[in-house]
C-alpha positions in Angstrom: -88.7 -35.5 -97.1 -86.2 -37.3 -95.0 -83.4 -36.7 -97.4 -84.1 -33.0 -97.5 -84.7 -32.5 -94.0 -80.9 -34.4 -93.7 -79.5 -31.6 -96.1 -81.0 -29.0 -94.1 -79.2 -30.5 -91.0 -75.7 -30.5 -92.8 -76.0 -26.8 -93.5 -74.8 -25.1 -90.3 -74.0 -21.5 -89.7 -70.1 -20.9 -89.7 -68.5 -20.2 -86.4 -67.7 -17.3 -85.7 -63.9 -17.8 -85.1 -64.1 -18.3 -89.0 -65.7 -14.8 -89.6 -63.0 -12.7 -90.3 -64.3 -9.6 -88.6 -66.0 -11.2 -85.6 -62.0 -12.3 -84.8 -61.2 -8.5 -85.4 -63.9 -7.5 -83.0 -63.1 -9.5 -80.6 -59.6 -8.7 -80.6 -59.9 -4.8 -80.7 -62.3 -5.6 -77.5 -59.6 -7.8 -75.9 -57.0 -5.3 -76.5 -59.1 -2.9 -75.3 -60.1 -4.0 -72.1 -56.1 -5.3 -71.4 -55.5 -1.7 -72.2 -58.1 -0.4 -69.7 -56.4 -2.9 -66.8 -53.6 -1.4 -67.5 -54.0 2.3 -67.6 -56.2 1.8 -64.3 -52.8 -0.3 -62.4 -50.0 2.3 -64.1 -52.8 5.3 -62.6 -52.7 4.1 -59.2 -49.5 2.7 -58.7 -47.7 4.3 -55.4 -44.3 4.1 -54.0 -44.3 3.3 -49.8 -42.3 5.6 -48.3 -38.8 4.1 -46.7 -38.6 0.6 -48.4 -39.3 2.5 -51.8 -41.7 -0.6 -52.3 -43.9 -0.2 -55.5 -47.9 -0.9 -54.3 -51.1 -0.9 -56.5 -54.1 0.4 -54.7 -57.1 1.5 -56.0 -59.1 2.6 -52.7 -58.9 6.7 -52.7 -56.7 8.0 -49.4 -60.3 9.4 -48.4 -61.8 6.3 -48.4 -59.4 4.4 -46.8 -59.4 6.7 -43.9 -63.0 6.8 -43.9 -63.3 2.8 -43.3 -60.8 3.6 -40.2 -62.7 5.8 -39.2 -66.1 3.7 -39.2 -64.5 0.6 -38.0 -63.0 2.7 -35.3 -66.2 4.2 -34.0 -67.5 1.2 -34.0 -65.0 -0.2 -31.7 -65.0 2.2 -29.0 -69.2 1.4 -29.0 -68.3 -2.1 -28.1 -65.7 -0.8 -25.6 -67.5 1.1 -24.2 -66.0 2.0 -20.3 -62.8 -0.5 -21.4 -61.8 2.5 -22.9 -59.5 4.3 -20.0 -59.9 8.4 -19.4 -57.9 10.6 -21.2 -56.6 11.4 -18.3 -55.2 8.3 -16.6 -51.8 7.6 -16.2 -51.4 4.8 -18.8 -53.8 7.0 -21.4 -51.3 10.1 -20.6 -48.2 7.9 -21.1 -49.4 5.8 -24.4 -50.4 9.0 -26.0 -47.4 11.1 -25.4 -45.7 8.2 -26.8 -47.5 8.2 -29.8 -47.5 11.8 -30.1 -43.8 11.6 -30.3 -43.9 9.1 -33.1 -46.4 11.3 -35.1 -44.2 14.1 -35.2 -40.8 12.2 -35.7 -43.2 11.4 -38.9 -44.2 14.4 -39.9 -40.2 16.0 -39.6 -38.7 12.8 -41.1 -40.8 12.1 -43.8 -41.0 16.0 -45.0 -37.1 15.8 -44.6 -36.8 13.0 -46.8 -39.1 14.0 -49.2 -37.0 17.4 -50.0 -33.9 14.6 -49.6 -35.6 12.8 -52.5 -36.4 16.4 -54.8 -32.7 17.1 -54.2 -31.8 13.5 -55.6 -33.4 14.0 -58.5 -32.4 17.6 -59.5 -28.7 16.1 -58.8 -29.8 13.4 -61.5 -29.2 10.5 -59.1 -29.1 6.9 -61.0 -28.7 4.5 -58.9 -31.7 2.0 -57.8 -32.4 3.3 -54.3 -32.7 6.9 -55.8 -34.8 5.9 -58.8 -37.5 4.9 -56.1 -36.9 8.1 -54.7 -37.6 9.7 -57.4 -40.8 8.2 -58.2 -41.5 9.2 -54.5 -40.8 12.8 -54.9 -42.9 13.1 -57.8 -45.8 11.3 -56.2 -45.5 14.1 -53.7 -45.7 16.6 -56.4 -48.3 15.2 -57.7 -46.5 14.5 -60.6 -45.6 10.5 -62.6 -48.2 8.0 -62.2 -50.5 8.4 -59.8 -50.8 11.3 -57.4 -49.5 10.6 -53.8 -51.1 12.9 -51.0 -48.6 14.1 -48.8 -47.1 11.0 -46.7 -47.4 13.0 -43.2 -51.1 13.3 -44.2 -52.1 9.7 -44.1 -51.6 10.5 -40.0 -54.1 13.2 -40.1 -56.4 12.9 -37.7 -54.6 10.4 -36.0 -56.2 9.0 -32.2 -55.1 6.3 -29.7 -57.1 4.7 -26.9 -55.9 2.9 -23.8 -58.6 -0.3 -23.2 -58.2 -1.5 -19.3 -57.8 -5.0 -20.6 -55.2 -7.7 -19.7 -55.4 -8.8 -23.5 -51.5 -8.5 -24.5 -52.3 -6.9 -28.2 -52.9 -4.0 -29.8 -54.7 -2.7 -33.5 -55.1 -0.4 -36.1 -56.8 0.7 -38.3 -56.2 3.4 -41.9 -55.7 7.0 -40.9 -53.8 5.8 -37.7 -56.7 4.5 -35.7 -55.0 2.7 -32.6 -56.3 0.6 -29.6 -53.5 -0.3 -27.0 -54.3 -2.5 -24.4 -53.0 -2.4 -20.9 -52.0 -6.1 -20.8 -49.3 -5.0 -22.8 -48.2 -2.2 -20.2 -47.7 -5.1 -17.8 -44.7 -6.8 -20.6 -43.4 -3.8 -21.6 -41.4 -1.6 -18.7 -39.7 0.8 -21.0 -41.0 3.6 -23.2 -39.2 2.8 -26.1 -40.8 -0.9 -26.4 -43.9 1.1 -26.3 -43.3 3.0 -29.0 -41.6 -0.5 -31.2 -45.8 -1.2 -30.9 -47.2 1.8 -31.5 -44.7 2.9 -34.2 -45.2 -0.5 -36.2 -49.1 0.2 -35.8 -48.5 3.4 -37.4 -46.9 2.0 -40.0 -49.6 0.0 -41.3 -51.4 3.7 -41.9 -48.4 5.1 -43.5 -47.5 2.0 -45.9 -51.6 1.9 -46.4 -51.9 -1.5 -46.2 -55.5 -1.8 -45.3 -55.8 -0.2 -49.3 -53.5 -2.8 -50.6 -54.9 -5.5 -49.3 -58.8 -4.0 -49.8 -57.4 -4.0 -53.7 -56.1 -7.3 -53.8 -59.2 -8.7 -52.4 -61.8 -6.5 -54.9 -59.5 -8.3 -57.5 -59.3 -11.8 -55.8 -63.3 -11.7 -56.1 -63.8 -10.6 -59.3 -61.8 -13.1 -60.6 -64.1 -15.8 -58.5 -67.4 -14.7 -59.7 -65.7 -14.6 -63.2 -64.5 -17.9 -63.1 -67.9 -18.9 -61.4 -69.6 -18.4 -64.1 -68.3 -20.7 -66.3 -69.1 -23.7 -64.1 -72.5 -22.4 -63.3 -72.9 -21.6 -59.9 -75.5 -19.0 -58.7 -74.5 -15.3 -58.2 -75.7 -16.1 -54.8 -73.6 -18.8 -53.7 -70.8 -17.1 -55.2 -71.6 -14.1 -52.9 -71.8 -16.3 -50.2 -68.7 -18.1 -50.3 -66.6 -15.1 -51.0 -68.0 -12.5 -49.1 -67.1 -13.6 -44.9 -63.8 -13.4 -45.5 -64.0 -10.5 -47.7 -65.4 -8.6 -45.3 -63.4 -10.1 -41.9 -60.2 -9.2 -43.3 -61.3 -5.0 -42.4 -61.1 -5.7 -38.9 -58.4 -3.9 -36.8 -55.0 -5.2 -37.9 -53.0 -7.0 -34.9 -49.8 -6.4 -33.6 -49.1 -9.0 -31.3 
């Protein structure tokens, strides 16, 4: 009985790294999903207008503008009467400001774009008009990933002046501002008003609310991947990851 029961234990299953179709499956799945990761990355690659930087961001235009858009709201709630009259003098001056930014963007950014075309039909080659290219396209719609149109990401655009003598200011996507008047007391002259306001603008144009939303989504999956093979709870996981998950989609500082 013993001796049989003995044999019994010696006769194990085979692993299943020695089954020569459970190694096929699981390669055709590996390959697979590596293919998946990168068909999804090449789709929604972009190129940032200007510094021809190559970006991966997998948040939609909509819904990036949509978060600003929310978060904004939200702000001027918590404002509340901070928020100075359209009307006043430093709301009047801080938005003709910005209005003169937006529409420096729209001319110079549709000028370059047609620059960029016009590159590309003369078959430019060197590095600087290869990310050009990829930037015209994009504005096609064409290459990987469509683009929308870069003036666009400025649609909708809306500054407000908070009586406050906090030196700072914020954004948010779809060129959410809040300027606050303690910076009107450092800065005499219009054009280190608009060195603030253009560089807040430029975190909506360069999207990088999206890019850093996409790094994040992947940052976390990754955790509660790697979680999982130590054993901790879904819930702890959620826990420890999801503060600063969350507190990064705040308004993005200037100053």
């Amino acid at each position: 009985m013993g001796t049989s029961s003995r044999g019994r234990r010696r006769r194990r299953e085979p692993r299943w790294y020695h089954d020569a179709r459970k190694i096929t499956s699981a390669v055709v799945h590996v390959a697979g999903a590596i293919g998946v990761v990168v068909t999804i990355y090449l789709l929604n690659l972009e190129v940032v207008p200007y510094t021809d930087r190559t970006h991966f961001i997998i948040l939609s235009h909509e819904s990036e503008r949509f978060m600003g858009e929310v978060r904004f709201a939200i702000l001027k709630k918590e404002l509340g009467r901070k928020i100075l009259p359209p009307l006043h003098p430093d709301s009047v001056r801080v938005h003709r400001i910005a209005s003169e930014i937006v529409r420096a963007v729209d001319r110079g950014l549709d000028g370059r774009q047609r620059v960029k075309a016009r590159a590309v039909v003369l078959g430019g080659s060197c590095r600087k008009d290869g990310g050009a290219a990829a930037t015209a396209k994009r504005g096609d719609g064409e290459g990987l990933g469509a683009q929308p149109r870069i003036s666009s990401l400025l649609d909708g655009w809306e500054v407000i002046v908070v009586g406050d003598k906090k030196v700072n200011a914020g954004s948010a996507p779809g060129g959410k501002i809040v300027f606050y008047t303690g910076l009107l007391d450092k800065l005499w002259d219009d054009a280190e008003i608009a060195t603030v306001l253009g560089h807040e603008f430029g975190h909506a144009i360069a999207r990088h609310a999206g890019e850093h939303f996409t790094k994040d989504m992947w940052h976390l999956i990754v955790h509660i991947v790697t979680f999982q093979f130590i054993h901790k709870s879904g819930r702890s996981v959620m826990r420890d990851m999801s503060m600063p998950f969350l507190q990064r989609y705040t308004f993005t500082v200037a100053m």
